[in-house]
C-alpha positions in Angstrom: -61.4 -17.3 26.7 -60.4 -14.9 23.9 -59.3 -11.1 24.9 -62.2 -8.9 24.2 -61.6 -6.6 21.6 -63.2 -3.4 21.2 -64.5 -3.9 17.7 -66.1 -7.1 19.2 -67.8 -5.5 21.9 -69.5 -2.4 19.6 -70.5 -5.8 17.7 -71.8 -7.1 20.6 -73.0 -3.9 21.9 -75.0 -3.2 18.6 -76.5 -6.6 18.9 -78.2 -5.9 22.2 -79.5 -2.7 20.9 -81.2 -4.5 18.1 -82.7 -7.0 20.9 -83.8 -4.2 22.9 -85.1 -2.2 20.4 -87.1 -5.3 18.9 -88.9 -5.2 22.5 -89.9 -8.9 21.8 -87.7 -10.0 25.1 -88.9 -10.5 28.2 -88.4 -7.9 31.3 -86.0 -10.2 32.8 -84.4 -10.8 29.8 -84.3 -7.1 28.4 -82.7 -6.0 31.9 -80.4 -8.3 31.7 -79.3 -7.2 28.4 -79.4 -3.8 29.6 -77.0 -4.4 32.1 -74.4 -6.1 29.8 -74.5 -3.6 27.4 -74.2 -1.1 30.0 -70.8 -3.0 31.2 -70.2 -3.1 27.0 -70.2 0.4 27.1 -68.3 1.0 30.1 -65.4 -1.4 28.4 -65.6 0.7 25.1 -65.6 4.0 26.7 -62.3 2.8 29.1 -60.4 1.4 25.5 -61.3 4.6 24.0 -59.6 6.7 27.0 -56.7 4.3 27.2 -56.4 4.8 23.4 -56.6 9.0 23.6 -54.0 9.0 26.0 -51.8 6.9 24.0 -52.3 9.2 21.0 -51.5 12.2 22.7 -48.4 11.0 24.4 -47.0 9.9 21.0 -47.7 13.2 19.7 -45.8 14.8 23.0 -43.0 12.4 22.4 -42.4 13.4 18.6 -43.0 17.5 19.8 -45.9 18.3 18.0 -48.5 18.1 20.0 -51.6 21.0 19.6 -54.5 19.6 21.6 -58.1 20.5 20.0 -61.2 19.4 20.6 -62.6 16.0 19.1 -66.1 16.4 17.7 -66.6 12.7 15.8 -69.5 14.4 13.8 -67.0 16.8 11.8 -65.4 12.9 10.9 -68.4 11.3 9.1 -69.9 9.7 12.6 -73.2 9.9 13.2 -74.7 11.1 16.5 -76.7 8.4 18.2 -80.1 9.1 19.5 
């Protein structure tokens, strides 16, 4: 089986939303989904940690680092509802 990826499992993750959202699944089926995108998101949110820590220790290594907070709307993201 093929490493997960985290552009994969948004892919995968925006899939299930669609499904959800199109409300034609079954209960069964829809809480199923749920629960895989619910271990989707846990993955993401882990590879995005994992990936902030890498950045910052970079930017300790090279001496330059000036921690600020991250808002991803001042970047063009939009806020999901």
């Amino acid at each position: 089986m093929a490493k997960r990826t985290f552009e994969s499992a948004l892919g995968k993750l925006e899939k299930i939303t669609e499904e959800l959202e199109n409300g034609e699944l079954s209960l069964d089926k829809s809480l199923k989904k749920f629960d895989e995108g619910i271990a989707l998101v846990g993955f993401c949110n882990s590879t995005l940690t994992e990936a902030k820590a890498k950045v910052e220790l970079l930017l300790e290594k090279q001496g330059s680092i000036a921690k600020s907070p991250f808002n991803e709307l001042d970047h063009g993201d939009q806020e999901l509802s």
